[in-house]
N, CA, C and O of each residue as an XYZ file, in Angstrom:
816
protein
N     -22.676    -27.200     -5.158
C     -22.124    -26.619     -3.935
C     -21.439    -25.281     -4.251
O     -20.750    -25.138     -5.261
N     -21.625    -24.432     -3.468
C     -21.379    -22.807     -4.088
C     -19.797    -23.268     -3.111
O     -19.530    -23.929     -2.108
N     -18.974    -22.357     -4.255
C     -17.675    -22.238     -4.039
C     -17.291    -20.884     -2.770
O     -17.859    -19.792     -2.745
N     -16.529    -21.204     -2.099
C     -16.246    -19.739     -0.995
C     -15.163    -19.185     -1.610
O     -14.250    -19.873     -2.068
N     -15.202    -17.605     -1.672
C     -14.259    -16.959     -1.660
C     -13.407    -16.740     -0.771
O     -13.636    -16.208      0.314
N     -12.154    -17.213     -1.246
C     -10.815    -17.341      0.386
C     -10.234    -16.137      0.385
O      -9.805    -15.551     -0.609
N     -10.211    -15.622      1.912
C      -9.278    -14.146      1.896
C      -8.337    -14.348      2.732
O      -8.491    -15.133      3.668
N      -7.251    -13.702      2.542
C      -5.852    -12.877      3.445
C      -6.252    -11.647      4.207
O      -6.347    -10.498      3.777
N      -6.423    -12.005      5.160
C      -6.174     -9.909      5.683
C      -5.061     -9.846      6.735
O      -4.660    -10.509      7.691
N      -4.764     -8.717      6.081
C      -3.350     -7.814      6.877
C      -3.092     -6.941      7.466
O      -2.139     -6.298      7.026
N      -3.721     -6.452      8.682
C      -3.671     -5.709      9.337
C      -3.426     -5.695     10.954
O      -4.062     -6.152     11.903
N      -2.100     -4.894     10.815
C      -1.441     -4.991     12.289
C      -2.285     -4.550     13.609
O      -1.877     -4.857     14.729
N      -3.228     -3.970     13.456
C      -4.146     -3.458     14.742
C      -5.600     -4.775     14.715
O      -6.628     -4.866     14.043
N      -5.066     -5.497     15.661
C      -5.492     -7.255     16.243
C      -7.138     -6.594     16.379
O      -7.891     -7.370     15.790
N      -7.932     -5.378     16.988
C      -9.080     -5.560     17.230
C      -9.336     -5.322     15.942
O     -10.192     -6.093     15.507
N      -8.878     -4.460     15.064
C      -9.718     -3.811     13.677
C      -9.338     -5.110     13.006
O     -10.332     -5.479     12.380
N      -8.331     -5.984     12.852
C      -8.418     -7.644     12.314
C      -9.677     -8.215     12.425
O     -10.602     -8.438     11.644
N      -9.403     -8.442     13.940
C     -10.702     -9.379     14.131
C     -12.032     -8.632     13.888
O     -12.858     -9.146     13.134
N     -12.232     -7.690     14.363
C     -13.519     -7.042     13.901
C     -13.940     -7.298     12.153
O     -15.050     -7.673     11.775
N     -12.787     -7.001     11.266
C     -13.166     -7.252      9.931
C     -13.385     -8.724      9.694
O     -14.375     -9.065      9.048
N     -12.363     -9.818     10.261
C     -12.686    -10.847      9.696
C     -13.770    -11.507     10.437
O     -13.938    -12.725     10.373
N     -14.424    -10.815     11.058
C     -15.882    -11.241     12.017
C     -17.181    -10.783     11.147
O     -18.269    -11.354     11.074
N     -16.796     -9.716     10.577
C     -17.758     -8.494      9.410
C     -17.585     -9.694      8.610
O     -18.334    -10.647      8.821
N     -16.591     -9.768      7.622
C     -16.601    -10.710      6.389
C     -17.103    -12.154      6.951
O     -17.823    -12.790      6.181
N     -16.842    -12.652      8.027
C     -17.003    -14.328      7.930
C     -18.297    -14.284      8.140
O     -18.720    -15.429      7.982
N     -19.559    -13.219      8.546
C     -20.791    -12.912      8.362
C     -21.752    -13.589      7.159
O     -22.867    -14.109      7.207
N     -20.437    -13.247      5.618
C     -21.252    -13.457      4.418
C     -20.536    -15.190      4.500
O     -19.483    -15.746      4.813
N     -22.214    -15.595      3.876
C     -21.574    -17.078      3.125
C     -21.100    -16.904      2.486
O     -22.058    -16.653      1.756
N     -20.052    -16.704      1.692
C     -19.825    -16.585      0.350
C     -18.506    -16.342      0.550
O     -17.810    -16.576     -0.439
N     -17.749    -15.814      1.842
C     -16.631    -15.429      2.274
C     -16.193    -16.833      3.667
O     -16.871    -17.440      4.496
N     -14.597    -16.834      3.249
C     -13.621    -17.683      4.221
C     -12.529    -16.574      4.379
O     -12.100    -15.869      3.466
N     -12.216    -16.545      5.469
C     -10.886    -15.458      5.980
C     -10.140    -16.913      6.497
O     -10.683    -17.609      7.355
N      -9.101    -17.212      6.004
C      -8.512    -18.351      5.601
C      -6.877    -18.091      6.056
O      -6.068    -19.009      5.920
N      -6.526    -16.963      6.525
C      -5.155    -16.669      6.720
C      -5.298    -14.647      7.130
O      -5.528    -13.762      6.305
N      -5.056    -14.477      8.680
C      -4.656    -13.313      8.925
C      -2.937    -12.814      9.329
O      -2.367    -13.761      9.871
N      -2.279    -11.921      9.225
C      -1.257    -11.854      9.414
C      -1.312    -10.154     10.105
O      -2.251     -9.389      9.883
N      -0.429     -9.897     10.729
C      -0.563     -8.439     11.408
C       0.948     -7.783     10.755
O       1.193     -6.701     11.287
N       1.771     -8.113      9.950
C       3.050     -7.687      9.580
C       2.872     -7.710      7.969
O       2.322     -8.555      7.263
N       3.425     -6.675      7.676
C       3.807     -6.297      5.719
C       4.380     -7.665      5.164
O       4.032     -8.279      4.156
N       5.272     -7.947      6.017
C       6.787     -9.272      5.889
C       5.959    -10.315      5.736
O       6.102    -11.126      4.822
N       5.089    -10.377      6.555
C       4.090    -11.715      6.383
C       2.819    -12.352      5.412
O       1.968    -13.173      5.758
N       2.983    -11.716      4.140
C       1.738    -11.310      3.845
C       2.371    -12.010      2.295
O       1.547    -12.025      1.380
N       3.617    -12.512      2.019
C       4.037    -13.194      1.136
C       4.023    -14.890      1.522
O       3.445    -15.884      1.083
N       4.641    -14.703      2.199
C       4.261    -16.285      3.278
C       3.124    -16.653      3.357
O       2.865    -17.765      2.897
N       2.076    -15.871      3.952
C       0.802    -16.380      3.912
C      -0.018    -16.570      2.556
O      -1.151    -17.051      2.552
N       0.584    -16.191      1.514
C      -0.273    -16.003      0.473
C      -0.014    -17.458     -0.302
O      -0.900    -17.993     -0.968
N       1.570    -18.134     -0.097
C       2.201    -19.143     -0.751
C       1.248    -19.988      0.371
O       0.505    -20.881     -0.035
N       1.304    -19.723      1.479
C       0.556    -21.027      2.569
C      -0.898    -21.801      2.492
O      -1.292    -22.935      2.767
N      -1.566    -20.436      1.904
C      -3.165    -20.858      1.762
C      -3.599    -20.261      0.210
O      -3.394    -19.146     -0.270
N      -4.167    -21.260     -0.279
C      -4.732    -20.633     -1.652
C      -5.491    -19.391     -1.260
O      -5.717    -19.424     -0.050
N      -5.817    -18.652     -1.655
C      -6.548    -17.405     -1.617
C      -6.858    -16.651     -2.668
O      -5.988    -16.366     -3.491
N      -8.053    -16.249     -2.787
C      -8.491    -15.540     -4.100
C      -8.345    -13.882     -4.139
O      -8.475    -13.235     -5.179
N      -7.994    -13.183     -2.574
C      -8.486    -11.970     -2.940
C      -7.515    -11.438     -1.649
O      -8.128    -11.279     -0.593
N      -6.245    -11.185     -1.637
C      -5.914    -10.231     -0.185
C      -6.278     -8.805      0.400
O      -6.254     -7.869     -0.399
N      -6.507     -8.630      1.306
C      -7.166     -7.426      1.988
C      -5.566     -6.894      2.910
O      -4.909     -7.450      3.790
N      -5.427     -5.694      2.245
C      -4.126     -5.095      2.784
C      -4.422     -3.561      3.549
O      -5.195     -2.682      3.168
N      -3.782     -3.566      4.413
C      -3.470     -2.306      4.952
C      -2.348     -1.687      5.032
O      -1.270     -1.968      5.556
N      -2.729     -0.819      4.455
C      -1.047      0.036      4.135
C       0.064      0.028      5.119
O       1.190     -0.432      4.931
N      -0.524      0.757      6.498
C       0.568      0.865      7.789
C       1.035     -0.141      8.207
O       0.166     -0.566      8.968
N       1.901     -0.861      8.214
C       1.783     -1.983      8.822
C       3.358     -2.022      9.400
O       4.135     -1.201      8.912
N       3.795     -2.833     10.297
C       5.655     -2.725     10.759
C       5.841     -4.200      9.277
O       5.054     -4.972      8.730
N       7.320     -3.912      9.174
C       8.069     -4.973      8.393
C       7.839     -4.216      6.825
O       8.848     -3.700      6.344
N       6.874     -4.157      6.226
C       6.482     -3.799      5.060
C       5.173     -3.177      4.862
O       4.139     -3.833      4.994
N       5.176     -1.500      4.441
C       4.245     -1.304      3.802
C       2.886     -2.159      3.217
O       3.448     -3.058      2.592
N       1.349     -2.404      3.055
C       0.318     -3.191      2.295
C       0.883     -2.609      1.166
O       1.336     -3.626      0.642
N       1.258     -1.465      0.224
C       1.640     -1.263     -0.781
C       2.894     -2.156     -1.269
O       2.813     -2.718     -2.361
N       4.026     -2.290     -0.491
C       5.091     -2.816     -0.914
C       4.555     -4.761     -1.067
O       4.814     -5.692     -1.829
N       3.838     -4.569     -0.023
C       3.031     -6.234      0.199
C       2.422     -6.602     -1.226
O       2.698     -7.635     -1.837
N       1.275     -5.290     -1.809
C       0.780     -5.851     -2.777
C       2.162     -5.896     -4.413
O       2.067     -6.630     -5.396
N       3.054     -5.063     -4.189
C       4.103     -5.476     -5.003
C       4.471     -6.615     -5.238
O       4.321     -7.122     -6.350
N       5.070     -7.284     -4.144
C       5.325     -8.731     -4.130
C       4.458    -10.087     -4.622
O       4.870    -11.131     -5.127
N       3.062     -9.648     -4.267
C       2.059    -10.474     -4.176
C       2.017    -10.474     -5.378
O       2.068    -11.572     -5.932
N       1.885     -8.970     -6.393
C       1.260     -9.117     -8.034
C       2.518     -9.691     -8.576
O       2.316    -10.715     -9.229
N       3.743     -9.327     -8.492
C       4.960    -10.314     -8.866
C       4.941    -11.779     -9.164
O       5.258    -12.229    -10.265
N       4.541    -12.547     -8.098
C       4.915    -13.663     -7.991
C       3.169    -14.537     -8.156
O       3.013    -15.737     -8.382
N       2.176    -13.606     -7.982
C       0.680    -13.850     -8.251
C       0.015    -13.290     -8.871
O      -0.976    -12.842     -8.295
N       0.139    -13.048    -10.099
C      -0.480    -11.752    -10.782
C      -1.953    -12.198    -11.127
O      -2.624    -11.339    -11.699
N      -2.392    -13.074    -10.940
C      -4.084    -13.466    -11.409
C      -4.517    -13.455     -9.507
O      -5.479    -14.087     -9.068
N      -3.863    -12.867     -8.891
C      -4.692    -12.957     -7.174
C      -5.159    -11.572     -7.431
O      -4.663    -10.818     -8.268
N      -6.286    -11.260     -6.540
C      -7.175     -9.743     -6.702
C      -6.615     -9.251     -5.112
O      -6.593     -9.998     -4.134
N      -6.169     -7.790     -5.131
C      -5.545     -7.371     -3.917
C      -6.404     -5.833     -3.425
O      -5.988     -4.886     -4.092
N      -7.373     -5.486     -2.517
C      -7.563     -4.694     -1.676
C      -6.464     -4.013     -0.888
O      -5.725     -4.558     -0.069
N      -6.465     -2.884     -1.214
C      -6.038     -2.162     -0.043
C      -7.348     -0.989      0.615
O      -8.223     -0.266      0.137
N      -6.785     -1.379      2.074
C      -7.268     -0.584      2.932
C      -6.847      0.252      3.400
O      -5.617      0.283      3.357
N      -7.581      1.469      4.150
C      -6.407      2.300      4.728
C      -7.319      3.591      5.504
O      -8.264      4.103      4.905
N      -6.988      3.968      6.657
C      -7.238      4.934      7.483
C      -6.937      6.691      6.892
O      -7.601      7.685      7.189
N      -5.659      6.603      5.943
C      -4.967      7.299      5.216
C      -5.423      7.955      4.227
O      -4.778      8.053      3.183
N      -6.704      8.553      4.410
C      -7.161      9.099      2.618
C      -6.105      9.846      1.920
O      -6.433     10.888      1.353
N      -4.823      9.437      1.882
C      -3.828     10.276      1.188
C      -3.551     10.000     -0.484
O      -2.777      9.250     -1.078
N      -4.325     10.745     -0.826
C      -4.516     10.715     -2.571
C      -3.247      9.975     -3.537
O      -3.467      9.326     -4.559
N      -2.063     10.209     -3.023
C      -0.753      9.775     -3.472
C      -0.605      8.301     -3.513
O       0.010      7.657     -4.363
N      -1.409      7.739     -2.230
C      -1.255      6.300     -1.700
C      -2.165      5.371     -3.488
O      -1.899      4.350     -4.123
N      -2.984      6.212     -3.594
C      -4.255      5.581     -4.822
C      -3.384      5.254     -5.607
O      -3.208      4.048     -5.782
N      -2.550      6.236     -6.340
C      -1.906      6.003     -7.391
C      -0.795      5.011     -6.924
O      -0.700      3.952     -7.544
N      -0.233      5.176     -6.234
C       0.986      3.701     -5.866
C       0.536      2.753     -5.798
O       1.134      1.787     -6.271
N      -0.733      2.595     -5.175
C      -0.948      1.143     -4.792
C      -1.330      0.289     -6.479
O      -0.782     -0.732     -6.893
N      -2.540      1.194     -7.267
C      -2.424      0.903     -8.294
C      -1.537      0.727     -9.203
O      -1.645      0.057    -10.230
N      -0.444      1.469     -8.746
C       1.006      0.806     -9.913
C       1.532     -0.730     -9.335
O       2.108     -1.627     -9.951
N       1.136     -0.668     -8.031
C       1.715     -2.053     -7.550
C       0.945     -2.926     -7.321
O       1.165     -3.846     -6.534
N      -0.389     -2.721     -8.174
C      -1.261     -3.838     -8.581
C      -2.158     -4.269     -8.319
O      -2.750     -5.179     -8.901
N      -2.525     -3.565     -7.151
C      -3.898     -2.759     -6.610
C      -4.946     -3.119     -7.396
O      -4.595     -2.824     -8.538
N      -6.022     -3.584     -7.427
C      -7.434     -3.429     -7.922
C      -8.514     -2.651     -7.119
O      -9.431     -2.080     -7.710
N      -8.391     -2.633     -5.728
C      -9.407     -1.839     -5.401
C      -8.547     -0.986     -3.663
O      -7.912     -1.422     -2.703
N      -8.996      0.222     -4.072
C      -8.197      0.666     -3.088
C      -9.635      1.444     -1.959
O     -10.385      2.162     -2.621
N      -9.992      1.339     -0.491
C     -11.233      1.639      0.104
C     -10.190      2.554      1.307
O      -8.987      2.648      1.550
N     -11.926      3.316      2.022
C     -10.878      3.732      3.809
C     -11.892      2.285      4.480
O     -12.752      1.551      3.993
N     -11.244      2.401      5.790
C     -11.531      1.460      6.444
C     -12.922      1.209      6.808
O     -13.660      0.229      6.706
N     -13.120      2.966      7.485
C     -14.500      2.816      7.547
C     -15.878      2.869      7.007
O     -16.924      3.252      7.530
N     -15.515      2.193      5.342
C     -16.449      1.913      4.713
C     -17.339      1.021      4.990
O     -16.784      0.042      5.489
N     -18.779      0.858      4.878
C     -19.733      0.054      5.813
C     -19.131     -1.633      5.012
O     -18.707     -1.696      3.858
N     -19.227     -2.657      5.821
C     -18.780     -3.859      5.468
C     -19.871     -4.381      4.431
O     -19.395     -5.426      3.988
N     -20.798     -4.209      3.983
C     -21.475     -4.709      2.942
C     -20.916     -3.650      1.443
O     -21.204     -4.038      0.311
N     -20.139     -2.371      1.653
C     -19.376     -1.710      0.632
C     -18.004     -2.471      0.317
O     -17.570     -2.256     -0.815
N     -17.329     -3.232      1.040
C     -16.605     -4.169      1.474
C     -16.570     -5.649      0.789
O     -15.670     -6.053      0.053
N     -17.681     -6.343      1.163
C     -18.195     -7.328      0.422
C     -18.414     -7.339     -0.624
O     -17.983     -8.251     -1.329
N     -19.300     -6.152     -1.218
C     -19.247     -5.858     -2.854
C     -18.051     -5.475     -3.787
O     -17.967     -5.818     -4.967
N     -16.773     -4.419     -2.837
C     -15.697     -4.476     -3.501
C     -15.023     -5.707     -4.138
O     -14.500     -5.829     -5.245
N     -15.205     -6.704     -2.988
C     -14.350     -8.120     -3.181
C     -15.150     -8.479     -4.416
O     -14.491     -8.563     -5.452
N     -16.243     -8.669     -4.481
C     -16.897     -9.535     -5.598
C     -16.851     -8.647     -6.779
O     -17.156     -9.377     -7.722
N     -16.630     -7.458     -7.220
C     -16.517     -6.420     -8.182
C     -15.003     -6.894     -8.735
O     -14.799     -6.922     -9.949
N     -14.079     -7.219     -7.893
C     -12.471     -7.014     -8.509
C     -12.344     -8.430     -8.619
O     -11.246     -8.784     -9.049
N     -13.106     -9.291     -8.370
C     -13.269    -10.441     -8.597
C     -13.634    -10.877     -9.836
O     -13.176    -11.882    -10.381
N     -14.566    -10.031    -10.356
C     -15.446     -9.640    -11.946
C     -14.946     -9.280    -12.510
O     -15.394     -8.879    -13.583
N     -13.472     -9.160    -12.123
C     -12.591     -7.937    -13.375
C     -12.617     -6.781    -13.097
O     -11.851     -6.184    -13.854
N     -13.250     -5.911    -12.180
C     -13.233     -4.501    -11.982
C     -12.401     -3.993    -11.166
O     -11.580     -4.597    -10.474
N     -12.581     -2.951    -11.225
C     -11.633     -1.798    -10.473
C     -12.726     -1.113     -9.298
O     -13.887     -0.781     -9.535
N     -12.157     -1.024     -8.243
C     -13.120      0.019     -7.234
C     -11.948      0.651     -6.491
O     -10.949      0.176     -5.951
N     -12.544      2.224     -6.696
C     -11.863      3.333     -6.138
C     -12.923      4.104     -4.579
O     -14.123      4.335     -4.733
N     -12.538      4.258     -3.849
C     -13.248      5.213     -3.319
C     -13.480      6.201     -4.328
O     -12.814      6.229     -5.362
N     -14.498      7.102     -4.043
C     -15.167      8.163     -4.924
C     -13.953      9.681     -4.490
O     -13.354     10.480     -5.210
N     -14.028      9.506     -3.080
C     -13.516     10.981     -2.603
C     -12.219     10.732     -3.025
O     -11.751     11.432     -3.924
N     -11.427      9.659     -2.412
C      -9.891      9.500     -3.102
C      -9.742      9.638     -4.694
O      -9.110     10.475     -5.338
N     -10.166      9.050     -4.931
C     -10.153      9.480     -6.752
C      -9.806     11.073     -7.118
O      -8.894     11.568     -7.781
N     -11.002     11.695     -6.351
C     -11.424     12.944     -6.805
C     -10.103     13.676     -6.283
O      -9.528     14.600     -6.857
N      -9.766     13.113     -5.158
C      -8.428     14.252     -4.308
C      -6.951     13.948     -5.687
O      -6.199     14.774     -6.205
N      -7.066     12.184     -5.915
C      -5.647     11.730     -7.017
C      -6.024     12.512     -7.843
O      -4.987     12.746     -8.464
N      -6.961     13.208     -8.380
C      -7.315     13.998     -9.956
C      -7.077     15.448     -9.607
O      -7.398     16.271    -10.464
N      -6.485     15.937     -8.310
C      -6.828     17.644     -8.180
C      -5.304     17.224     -7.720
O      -4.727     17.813     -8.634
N      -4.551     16.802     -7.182
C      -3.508     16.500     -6.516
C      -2.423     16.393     -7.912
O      -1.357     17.003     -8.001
N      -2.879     15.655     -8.732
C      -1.540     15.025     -9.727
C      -0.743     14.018     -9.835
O      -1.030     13.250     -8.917
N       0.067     13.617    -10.430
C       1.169     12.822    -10.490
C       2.299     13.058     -9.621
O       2.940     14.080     -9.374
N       2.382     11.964     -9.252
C       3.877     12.057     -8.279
C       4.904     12.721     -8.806
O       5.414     12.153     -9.772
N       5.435     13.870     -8.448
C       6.820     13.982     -9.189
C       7.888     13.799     -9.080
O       8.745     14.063     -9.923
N       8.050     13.321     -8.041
C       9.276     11.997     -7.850
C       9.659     10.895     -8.408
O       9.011      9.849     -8.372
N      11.041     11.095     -9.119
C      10.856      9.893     -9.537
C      11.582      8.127     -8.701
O      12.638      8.305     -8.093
N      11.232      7.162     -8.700
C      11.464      6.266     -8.431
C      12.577      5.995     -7.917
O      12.453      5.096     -7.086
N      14.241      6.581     -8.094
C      15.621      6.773     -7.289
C      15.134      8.011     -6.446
O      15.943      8.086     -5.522
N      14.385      8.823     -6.339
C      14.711     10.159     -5.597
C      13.021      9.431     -4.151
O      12.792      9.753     -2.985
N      12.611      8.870     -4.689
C      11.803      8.216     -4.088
C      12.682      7.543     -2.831
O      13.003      7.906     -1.700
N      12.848      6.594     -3.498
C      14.332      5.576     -2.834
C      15.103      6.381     -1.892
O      14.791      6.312     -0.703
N      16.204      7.243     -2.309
C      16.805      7.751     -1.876
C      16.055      8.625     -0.391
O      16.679      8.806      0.655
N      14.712      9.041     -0.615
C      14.024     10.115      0.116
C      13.718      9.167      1.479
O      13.848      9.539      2.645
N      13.186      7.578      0.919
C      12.688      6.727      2.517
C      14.223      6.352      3.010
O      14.278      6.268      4.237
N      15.426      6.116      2.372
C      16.076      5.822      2.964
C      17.172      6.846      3.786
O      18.273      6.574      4.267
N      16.511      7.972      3.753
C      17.147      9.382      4.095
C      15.911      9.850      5.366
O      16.029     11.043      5.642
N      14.884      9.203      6.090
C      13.754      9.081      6.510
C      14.586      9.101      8.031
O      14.307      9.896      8.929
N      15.905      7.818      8.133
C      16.086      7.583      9.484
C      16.918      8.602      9.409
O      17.237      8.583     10.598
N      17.532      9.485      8.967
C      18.471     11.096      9.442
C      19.971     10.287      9.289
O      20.852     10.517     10.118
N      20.131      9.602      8.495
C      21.396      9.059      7.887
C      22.346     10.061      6.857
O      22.006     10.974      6.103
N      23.541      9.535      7.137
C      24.249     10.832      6.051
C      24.603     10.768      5.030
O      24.563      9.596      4.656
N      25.102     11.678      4.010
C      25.324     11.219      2.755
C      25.757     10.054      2.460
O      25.411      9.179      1.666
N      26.864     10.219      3.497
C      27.969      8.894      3.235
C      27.222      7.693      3.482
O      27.202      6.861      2.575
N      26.613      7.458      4.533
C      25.622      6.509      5.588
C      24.806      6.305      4.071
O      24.907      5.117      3.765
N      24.268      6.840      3.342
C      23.252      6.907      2.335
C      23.827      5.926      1.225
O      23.468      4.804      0.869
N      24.840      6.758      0.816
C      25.739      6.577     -0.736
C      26.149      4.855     -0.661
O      26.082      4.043     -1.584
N      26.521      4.659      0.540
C      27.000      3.004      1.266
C      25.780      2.108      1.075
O      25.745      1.037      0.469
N      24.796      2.733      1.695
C      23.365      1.539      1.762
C      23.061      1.383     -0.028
O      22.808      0.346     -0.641
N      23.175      2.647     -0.515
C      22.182      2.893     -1.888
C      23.122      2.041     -2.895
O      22.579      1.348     -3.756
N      24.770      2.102     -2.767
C      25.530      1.530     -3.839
C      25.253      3.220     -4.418
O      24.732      2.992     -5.510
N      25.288      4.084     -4.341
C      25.572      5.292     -5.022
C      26.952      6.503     -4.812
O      27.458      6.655     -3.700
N      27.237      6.968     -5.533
C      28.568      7.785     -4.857
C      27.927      9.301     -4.416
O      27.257      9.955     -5.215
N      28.207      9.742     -3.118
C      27.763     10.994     -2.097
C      27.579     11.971     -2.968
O      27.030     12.982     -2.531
N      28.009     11.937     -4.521
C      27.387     13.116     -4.990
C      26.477     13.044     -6.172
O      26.094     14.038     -6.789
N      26.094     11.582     -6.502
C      24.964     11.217     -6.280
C      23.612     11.248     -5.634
O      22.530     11.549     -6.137
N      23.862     10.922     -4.578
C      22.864     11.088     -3.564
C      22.619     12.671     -3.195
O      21.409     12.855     -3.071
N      23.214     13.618     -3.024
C      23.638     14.963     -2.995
C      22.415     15.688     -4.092
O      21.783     16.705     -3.807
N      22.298     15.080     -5.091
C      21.710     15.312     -6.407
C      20.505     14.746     -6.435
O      19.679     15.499     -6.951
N      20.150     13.913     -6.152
C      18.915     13.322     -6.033
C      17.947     14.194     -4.941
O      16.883     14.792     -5.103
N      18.886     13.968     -3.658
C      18.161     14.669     -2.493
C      17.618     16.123     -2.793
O      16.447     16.327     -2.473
N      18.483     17.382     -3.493
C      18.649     18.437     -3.896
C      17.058     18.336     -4.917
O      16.028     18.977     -4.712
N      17.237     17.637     -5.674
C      16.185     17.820     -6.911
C      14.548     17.447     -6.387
O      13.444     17.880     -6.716
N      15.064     16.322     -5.315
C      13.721     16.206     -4.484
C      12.968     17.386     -3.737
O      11.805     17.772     -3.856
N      14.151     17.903     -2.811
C      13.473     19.108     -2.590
C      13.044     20.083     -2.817
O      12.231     20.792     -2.222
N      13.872     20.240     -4.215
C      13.035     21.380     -5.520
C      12.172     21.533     -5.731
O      11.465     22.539     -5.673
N      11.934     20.053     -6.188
C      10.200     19.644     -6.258
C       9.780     19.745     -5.508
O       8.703     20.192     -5.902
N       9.707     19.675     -4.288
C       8.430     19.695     -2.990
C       8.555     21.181     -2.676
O       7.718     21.509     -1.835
N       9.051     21.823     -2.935
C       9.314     23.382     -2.590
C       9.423     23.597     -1.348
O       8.805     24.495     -0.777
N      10.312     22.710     -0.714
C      10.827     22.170      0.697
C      12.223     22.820      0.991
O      13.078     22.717      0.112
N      12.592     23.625      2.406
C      13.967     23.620      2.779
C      14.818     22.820      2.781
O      15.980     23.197      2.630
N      14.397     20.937      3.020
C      15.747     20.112      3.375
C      15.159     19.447      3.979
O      14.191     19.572      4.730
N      16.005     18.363      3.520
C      15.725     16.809      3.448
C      14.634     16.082      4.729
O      13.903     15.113      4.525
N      14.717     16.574      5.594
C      13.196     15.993      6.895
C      12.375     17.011      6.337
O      11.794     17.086      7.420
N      11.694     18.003      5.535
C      10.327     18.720      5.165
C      10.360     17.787      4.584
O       9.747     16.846      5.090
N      11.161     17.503      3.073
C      10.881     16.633      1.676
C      10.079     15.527      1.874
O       9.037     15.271      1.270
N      10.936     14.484      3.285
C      10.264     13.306      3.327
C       9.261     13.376      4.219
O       8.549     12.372      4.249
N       8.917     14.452      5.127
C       7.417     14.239      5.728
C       6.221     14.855      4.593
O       5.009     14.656      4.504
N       7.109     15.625      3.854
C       5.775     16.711      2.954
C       5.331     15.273      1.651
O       4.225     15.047      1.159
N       6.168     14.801      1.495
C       6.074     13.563      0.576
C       5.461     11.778      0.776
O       5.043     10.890      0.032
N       5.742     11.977      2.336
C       4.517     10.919      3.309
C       3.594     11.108      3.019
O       3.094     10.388      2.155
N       2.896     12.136      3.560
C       1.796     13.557      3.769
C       0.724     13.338      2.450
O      -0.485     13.113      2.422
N       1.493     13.470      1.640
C       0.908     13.298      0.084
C       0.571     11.821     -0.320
O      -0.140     11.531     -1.282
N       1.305     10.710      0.726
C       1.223      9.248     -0.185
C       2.451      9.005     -1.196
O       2.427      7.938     -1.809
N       3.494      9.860     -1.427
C       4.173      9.979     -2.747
C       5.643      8.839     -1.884
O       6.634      8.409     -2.475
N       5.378      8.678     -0.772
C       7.059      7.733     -0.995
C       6.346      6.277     -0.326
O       7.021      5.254     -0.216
């Protein structure tokens, strides 16, 4: 008896859900076994139903598919995690792969490119889109680092130093310093360019 491959998919827009898990439940070989439309939900569902392979989408309310597949490789590090994404933003490739990513696609890749991803990262492999790759290799390394990162989404809602220094556990001239060096790097006026020019890129 041939074994089914069980999937998670996560994506908050209900027709492009169902449309995919209608594409995938097509192949024998595939069970869509647990959908969720929230980032937040996508840890829960993974403890709820065995599953071999989650299908993430980055945008999502509650939590990022990137921050999702963080959690997931944490606490599941032998599960294989897809991300999807509308977003060809070159920056997104490299994060998702630090957070454990095996195959990162855009959405509207034909669903039999889809099907073969799953069974490729299933094999042990890696699948990149071709064009994203090529943009992460002309683009670079993030140069943010990981506190100025931090500091940059949580400086996103127009909060103030102080408002900042309180949430972060950091002292205002701290944060002052971080923010400053961020925008150096982006060769940005101040603090709303930094964090949209740094969206923009995939980098926060």
């Amino acid at each position: 008896m041939r074994l089914m491959i069980r999937l998670l998919l996560a994506e908050d827009q209900s027709m492009v859900r169902e449309a995919l898990a209608a594409l995938l439940g097509l192949d024998p070989d595939f069970e869509v076994v647990a959908q969720v439309a929230r980032g937040d939900e996508v840890l829960a569902a993974a403890r709820a139903h065995e599953i071999d392979v989650a299908l993430l989408d980055i945008e999502m309310p509650g939590r990022t598919g990137i921050e999702a597949a963080r959690e997931l490789h944490a606490e599941f590090p032998t599960l294989k995690i897809v991300i999807l994404t509308t977003f060809g933003r070159p920056g997104y490739l490299r994060t998702a792969m630090e957070a454990g990513a095996d195959a990162f696609l855009v959405k509207d890749a034909p669903a039999a490119q889809l099907a073969d991803a799953v069974r490729k990262v299933l094999a042990g492999e890696r699948v990149i889109d071709p064009t994203l790759a090529a943009a992460a290799l002309a683009e670079g390394a993030n140069p943010l680092t990981d506190r100025e990162r931090e500091v940059l989404r949580a400086a996103a809602d127009g909060a103030t130093n102080a408002e900042l220094a309180a949430r972060l556990h950091l002292s205002q001239g701290t944060v002052r310093n971080y923010l400053s060096t961020a925008i150096q790097k982006l060769a940005v006026r101040n603090r709303a360019e930094a964090v949209r020019t740094a969206r923009e890129k995939g980098w926060l």
